[in-house]
Backbone as a printed PyTorch tensor [residue, N CA C, xyz], in Angstrom:
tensor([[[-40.8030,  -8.0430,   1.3740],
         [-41.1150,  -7.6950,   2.7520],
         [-42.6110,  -7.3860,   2.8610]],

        [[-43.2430,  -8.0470,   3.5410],
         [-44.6130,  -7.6700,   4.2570],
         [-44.9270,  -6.3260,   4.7190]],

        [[-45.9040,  -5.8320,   3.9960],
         [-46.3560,  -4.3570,   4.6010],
         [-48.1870,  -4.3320,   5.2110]],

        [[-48.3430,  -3.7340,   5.8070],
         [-49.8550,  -3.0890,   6.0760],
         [-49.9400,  -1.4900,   5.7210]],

        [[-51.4490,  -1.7180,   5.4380],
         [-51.4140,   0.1960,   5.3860],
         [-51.9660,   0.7690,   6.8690]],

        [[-51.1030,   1.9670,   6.1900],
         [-51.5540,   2.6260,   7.7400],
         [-52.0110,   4.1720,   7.2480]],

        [[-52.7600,   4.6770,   8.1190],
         [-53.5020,   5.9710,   7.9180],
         [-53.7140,   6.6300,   9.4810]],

        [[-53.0130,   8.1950,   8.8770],
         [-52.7010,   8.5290,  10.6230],
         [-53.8240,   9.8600,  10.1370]],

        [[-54.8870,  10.3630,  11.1660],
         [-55.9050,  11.5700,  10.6280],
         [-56.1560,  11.9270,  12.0370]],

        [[-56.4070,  13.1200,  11.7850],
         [-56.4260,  14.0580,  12.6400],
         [-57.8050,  14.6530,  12.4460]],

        [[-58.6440,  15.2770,  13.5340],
         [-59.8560,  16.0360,  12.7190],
         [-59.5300,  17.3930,  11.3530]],

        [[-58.1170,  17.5260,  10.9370],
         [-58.1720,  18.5740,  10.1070],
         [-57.7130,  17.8710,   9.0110]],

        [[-57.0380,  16.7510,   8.6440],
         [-56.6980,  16.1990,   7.3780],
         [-55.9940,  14.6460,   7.9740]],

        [[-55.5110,  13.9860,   6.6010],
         [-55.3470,  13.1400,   6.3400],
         [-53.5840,  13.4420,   6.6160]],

        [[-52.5020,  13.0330,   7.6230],
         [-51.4110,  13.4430,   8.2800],
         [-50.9250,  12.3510,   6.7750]],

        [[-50.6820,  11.0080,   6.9880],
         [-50.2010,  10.0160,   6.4650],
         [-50.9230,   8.4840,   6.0610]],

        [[-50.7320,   8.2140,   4.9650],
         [-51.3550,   7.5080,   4.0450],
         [-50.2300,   6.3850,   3.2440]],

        [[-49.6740,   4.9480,   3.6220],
         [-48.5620,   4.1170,   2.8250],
         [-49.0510,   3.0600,   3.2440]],

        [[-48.6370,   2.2790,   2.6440],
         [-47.9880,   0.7280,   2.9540],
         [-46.6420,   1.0580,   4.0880]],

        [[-46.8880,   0.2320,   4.9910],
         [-45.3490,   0.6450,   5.8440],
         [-45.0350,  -1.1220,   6.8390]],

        [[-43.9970,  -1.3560,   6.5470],
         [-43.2660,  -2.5530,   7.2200],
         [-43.5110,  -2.4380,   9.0290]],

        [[-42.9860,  -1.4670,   9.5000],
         [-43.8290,  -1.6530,  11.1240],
         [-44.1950,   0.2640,  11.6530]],

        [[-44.6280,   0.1490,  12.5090],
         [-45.2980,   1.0740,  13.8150],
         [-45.1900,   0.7920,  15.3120]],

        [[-44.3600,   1.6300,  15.4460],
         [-44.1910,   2.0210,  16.6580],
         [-44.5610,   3.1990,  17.6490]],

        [[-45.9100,   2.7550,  18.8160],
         [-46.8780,   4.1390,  18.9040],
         [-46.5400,   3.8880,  20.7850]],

        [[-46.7380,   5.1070,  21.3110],
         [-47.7030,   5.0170,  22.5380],
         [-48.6150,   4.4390,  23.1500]],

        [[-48.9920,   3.2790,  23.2900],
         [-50.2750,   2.7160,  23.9360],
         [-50.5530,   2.9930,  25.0220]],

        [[-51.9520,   2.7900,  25.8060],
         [-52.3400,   2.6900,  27.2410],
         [-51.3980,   1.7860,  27.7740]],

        [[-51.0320,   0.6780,  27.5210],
         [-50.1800,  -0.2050,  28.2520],
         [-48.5980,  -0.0830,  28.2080]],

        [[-47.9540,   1.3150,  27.4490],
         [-46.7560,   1.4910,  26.9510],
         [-46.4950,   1.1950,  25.7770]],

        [[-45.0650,   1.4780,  25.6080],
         [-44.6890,   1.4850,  23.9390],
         [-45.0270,   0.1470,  23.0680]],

        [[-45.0870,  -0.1450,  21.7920],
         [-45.6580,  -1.3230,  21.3960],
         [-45.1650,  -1.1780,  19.8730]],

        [[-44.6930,  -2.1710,  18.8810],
         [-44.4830,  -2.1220,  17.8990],
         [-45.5410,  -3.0750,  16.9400]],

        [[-45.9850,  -2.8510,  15.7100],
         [-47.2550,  -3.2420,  15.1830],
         [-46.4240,  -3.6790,  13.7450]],

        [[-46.7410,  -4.6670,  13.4360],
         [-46.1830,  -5.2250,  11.9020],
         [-47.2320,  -5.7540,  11.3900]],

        [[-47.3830,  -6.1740,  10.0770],
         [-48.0010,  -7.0790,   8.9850],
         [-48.7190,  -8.0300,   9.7790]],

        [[-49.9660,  -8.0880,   9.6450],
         [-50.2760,  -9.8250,  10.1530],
         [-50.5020, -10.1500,  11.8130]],

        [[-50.6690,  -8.4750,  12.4870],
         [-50.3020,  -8.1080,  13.8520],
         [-52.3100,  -8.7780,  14.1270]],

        [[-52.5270,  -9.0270,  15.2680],
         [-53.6240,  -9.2960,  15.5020],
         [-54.7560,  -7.9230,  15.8760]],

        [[-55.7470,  -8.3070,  15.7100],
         [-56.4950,  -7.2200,  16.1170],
         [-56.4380,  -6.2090,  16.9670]],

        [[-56.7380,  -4.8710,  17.2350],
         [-56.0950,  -4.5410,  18.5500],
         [-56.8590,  -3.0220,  18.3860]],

        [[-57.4190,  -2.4480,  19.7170],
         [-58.1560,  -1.0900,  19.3040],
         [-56.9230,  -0.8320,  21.1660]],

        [[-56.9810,   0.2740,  20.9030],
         [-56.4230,   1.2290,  22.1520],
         [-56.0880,   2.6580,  22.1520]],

        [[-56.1690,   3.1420,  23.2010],
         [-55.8420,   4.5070,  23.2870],
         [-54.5230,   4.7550,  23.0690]],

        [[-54.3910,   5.9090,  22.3490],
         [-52.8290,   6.2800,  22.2950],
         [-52.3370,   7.2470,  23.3690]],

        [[-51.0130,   7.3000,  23.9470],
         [-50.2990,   8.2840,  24.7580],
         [-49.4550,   9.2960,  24.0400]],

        [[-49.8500,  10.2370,  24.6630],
         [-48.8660,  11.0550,  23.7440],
         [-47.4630,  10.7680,  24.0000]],

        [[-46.9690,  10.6850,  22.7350],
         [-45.7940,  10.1040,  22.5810],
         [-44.8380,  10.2670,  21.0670]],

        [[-43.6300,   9.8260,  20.7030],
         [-43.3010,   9.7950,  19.6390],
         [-43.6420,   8.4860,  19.2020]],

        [[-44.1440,   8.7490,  17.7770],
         [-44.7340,   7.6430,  16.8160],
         [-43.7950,   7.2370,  15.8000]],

        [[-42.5880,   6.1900,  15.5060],
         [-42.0850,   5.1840,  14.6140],
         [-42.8910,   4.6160,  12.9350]],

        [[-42.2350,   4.9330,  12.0440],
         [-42.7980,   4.3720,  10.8830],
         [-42.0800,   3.7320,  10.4140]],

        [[-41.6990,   2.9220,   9.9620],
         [-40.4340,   1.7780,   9.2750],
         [-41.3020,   1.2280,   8.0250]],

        [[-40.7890,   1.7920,   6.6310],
         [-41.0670,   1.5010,   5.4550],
         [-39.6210,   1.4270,   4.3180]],

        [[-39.5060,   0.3240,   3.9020],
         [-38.4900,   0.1110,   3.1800],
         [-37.0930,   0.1890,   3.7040]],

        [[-36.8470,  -0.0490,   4.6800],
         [-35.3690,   0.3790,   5.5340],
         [-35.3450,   1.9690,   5.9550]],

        [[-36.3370,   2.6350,   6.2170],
         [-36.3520,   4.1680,   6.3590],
         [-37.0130,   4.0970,   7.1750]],

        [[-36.8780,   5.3090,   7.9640],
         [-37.2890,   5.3200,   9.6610],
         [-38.0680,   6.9600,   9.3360]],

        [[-39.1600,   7.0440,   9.6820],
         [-39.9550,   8.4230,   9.4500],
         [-40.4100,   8.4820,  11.2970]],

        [[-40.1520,  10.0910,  11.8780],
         [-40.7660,  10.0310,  13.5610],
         [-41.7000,  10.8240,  13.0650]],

        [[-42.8770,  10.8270,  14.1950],
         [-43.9690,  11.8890,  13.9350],
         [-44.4000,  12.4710,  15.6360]],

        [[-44.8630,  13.2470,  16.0270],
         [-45.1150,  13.7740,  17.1870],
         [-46.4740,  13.3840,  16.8990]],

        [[-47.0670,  12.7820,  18.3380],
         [-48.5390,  12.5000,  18.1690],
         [-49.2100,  12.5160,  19.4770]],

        [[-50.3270,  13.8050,  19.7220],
         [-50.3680,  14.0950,  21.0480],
         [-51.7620,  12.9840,  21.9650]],

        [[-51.8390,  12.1540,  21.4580],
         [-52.9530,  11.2150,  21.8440],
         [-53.9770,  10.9750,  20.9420]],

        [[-55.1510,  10.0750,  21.3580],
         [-56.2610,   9.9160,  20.4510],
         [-56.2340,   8.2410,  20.3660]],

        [[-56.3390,   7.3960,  19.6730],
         [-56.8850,   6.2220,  19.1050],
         [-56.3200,   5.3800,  17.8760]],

        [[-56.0220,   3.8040,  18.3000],
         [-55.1960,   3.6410,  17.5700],
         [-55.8490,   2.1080,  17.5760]],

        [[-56.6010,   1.8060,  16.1530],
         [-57.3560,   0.3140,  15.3920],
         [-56.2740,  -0.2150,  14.7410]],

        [[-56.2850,  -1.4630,  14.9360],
         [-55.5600,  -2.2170,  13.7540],
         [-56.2850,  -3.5860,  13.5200]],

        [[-56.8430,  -3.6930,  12.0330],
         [-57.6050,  -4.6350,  11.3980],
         [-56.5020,  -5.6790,  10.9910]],

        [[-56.7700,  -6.7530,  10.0690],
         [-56.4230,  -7.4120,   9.1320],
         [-55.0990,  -6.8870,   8.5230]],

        [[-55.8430,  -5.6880,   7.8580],
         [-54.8050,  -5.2390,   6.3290],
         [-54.8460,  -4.0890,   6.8240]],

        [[-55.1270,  -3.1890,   7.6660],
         [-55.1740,  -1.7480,   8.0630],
         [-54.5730,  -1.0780,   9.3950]],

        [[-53.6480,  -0.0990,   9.8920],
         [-53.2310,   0.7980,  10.8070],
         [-54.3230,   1.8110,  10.9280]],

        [[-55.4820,   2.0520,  11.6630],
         [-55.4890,   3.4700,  11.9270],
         [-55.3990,   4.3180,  12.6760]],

        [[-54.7880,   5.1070,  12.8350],
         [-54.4010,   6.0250,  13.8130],
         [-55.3290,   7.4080,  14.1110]],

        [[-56.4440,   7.7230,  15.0290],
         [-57.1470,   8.8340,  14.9450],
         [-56.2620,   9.6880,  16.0680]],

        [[-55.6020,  10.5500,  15.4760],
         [-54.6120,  11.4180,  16.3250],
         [-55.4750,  13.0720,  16.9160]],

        [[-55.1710,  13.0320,  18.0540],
         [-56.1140,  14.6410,  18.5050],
         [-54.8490,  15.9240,  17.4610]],

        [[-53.6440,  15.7840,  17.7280],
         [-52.9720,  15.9750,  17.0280],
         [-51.5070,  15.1930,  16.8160]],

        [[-50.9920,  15.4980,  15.1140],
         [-49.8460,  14.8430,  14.5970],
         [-48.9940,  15.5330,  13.9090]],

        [[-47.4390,  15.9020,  14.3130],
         [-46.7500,  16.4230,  13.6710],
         [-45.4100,  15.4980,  12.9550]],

        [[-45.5180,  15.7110,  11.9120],
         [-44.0750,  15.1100,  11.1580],
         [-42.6410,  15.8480,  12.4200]],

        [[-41.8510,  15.0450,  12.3020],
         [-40.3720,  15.1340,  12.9260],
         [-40.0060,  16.9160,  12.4390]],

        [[-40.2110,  17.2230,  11.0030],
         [-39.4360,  18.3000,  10.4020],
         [-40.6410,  19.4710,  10.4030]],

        [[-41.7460,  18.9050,  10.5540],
         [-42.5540,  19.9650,  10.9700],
         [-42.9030,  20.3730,  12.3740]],

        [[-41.6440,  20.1850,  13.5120],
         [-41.7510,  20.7730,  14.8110],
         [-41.1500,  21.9090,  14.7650]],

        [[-41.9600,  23.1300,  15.4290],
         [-41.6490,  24.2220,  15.6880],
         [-40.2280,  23.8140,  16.6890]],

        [[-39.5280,  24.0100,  16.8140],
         [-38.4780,  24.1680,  18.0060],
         [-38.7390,  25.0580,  19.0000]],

        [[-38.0500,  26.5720,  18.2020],
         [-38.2050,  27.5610,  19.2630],
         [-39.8760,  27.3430,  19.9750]],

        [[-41.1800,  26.9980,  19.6210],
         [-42.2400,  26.8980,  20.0180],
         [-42.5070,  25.9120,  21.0610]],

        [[-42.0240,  24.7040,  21.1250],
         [-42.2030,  23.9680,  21.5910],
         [-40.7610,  24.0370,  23.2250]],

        [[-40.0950,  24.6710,  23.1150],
         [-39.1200,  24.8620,  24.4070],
         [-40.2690,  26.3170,  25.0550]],

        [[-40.3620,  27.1660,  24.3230],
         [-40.9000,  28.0810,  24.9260],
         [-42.4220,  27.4710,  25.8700]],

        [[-43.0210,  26.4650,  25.3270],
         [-44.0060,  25.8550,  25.9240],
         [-43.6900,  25.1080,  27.0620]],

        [[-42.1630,  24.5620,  27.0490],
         [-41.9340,  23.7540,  28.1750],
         [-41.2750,  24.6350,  29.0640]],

        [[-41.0540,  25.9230,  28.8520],
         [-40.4600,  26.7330,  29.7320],
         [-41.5900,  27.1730,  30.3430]],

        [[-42.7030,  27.8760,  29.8310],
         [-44.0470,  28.3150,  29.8810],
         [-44.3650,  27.5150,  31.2500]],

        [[-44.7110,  25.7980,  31.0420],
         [-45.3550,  25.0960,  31.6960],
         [-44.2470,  24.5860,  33.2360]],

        [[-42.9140,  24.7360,  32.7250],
         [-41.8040,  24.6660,  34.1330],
         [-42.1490,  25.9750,  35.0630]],

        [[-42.0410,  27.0400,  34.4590],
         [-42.5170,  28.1030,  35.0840],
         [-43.4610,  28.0440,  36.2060]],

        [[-44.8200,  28.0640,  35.1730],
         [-45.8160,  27.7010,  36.0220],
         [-46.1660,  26.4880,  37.0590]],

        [[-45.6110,  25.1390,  37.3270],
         [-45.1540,  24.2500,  38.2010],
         [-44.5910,  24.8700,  39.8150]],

        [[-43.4400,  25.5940,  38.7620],
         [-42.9070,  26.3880,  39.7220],
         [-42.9840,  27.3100,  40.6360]],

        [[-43.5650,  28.2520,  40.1820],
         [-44.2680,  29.0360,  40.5720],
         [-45.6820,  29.6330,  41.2360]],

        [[-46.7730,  28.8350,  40.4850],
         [-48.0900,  29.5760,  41.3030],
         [-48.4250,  27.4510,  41.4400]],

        [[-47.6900,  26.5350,  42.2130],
         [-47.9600,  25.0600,  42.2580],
         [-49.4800,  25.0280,  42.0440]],

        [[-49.6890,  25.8270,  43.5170],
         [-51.3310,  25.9590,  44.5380],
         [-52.7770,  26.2620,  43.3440]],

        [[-51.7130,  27.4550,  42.4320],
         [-53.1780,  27.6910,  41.3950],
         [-53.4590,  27.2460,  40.4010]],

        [[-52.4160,  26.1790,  40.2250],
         [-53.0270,  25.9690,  38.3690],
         [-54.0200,  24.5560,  38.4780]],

        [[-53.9110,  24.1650,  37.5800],
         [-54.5230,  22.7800,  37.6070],
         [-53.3230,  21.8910,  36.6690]],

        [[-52.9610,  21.4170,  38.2080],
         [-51.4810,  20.6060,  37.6740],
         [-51.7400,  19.7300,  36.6740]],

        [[-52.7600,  18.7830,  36.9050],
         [-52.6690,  17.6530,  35.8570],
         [-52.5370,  18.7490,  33.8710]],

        [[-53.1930,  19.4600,  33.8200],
         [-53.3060,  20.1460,  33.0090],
         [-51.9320,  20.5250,  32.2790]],

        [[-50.8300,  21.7750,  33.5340],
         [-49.7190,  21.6580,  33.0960],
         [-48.5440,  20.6820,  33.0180]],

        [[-48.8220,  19.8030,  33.8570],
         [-47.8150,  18.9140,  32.7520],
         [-48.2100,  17.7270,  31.9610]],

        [[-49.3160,  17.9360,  31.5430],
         [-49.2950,  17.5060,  29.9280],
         [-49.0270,  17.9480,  29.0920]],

        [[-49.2520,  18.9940,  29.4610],
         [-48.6720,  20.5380,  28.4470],
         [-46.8360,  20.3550,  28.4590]],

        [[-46.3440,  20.0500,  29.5800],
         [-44.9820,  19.7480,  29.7210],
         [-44.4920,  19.0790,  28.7790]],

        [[-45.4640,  17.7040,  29.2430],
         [-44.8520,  15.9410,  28.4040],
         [-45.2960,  16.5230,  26.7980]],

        [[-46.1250,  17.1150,  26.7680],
         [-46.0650,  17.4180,  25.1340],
         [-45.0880,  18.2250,  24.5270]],

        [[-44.7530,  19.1570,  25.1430],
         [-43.5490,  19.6450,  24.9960],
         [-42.7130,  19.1210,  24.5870]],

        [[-41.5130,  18.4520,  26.1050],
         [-41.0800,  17.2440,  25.8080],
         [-40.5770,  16.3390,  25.0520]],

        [[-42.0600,  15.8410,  24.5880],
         [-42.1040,  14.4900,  23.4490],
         [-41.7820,  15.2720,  22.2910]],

        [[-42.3500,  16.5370,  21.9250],
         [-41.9510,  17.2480,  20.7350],
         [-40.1530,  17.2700,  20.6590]],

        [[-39.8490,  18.1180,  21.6100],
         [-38.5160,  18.5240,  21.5070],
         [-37.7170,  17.0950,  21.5350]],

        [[-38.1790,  15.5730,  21.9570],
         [-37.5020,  14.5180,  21.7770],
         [-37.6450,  14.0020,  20.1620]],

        [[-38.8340,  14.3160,  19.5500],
         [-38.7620,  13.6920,  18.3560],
         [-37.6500,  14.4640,  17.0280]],

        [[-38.0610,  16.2150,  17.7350],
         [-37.1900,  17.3080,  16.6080],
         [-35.8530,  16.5120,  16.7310]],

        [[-35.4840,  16.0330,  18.0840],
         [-34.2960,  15.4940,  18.2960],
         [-33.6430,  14.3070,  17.7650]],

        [[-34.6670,  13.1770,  17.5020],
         [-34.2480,  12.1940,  16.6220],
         [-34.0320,  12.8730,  14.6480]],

        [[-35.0910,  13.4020,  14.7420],
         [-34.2680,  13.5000,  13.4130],
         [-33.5560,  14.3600,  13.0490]],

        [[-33.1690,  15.2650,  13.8360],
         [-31.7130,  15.8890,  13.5580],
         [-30.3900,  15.3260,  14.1100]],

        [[-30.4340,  14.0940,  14.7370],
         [-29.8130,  13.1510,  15.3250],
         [-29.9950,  12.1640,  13.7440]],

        [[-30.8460,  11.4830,  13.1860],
         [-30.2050,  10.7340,  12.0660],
         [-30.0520,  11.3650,  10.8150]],

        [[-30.4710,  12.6470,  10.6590],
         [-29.7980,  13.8900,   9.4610],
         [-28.5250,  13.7560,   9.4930]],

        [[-27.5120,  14.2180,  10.6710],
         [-26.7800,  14.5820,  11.0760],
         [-26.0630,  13.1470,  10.6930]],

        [[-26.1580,  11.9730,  11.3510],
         [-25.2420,  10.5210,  11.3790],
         [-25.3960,  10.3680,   9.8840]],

        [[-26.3230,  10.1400,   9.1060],
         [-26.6350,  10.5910,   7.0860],
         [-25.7100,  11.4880,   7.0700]],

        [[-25.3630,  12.4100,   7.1400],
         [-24.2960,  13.2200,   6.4330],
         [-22.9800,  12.9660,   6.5320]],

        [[-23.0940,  12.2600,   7.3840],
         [-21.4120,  11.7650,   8.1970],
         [-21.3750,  10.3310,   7.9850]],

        [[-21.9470,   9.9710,   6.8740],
         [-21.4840,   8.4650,   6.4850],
         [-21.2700,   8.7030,   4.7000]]])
């Protein structure tokens, strides 16, 4: 099977570093899947949940925007921030979307909406990714 490498970095470290069969990210133009041999391609990323497919294994990552190159032989992903599936806070991330429903709700007139609900959709996207992989933990144990 055909792989590319991919490298996901953040300004504080190096998130992820493999050979991986495909990618599946956020783009400016919507969701998009990236394989071996994919053509050139620079774009902004959306925050969104990010897909890794290496060897028949499915890895999610939370990834809150930033920049996304793909060369020849290379993925790179410059993420503002990136969390692995098992490294989402839970309780943190509902309390943020409660935080940011709240405030919607409540003071509309004073906040600076665009602001809170990105804060929302990040939320959100977090609590959707914690959700996939305790969704294929869970179907793994029961096979």
């Amino acid at each position: 099977m055909a792989t590319i490498k991919l490298e996901i970095v953040t300004a504080e470290k190096v998130i992820y570093s493999d050979d991986v069969s495909e990618v599946v990210v956020w783009g400016i133009e919507g969701q998009m899947g990236i394989l071996p041999h994919h053509a050139p391609l620079a774009t902004i990323l959306r925050p969104g949940d990010l897909l890794i497919k290496k060897d028949n294994e499915e890895e999610y990552f939370f990834a809150s925007g930033g920049f996304l190159e793909v060369t020849a032989d290379k993925i790179i992903i410059l993420a503002d921030a990136c969390e692995r599936a098992e490294e989402i806070d839970i309780a943190r991330a509902e309390e943020a979307k409660r935080r940011a429903e709240a405030t919607l709700r409540e003071q509309p007139s004073s906040v600076d909406m665009a602001a809170t609900e990105a804060a929302l959709r990040r939320s959100l996207v977090r609590l959707k990714v914690a959700e996939k992989r305790r969704t294929r933990r869970t179907s793994r144990s029961n096979t």
